[in-house]
C-alpha positions in Angstrom: 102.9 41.2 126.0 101.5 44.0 123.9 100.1 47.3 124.7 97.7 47.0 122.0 99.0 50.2 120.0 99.5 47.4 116.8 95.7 46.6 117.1 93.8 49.1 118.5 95.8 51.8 117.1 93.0 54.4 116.8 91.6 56.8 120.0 88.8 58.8 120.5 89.6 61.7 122.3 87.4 64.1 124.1 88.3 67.9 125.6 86.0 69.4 128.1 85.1 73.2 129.1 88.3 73.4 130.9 90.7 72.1 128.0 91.7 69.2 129.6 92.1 66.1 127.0 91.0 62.3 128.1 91.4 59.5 126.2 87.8 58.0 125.5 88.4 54.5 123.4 90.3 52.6 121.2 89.3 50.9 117.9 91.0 49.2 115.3 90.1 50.9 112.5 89.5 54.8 111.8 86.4 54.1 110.7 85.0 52.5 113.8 86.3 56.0 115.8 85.4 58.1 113.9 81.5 56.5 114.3 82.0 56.6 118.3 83.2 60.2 118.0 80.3 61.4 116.0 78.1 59.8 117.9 79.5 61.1 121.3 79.2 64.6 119.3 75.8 63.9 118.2 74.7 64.1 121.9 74.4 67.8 122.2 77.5 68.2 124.7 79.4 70.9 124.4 82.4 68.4 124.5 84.7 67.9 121.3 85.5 64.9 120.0 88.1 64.0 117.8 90.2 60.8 116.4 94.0 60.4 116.4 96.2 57.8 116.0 98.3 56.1 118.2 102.0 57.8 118.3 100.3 60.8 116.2 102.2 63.6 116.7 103.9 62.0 120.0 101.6 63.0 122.4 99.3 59.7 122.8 
């Protein structure tokens, strides 16, 4: 069984008014997250939005 970090290896992550971080999607490619997160941006929110990849500095 996989976790899926060798296929979806890509998240969108999102931090709210209060600094707290959630994990939004995964995608396979960079590409493909990048598009959700500028579209999530595109929105108007005053979220951010941002791409990393799995195992990225250890914290996802």
């Amino acid at each position: 069984m996989t976790d899926g970090t060798s296929t979806l290896p890509w998240l969108v992550i999102r931090q709210d008014d209060n600094g707290n971080t959630y994990r939004v999607g995964r995608y396979a490619t960079r590409a493909e997250a990048q598009k959700m997160a500028d579209s999530l941006d595109d929105r108007g929110h005053k979220q951010l939005y941002w791409v990393e990849r799995v195992g990225q500095n250890g914290t996802r």
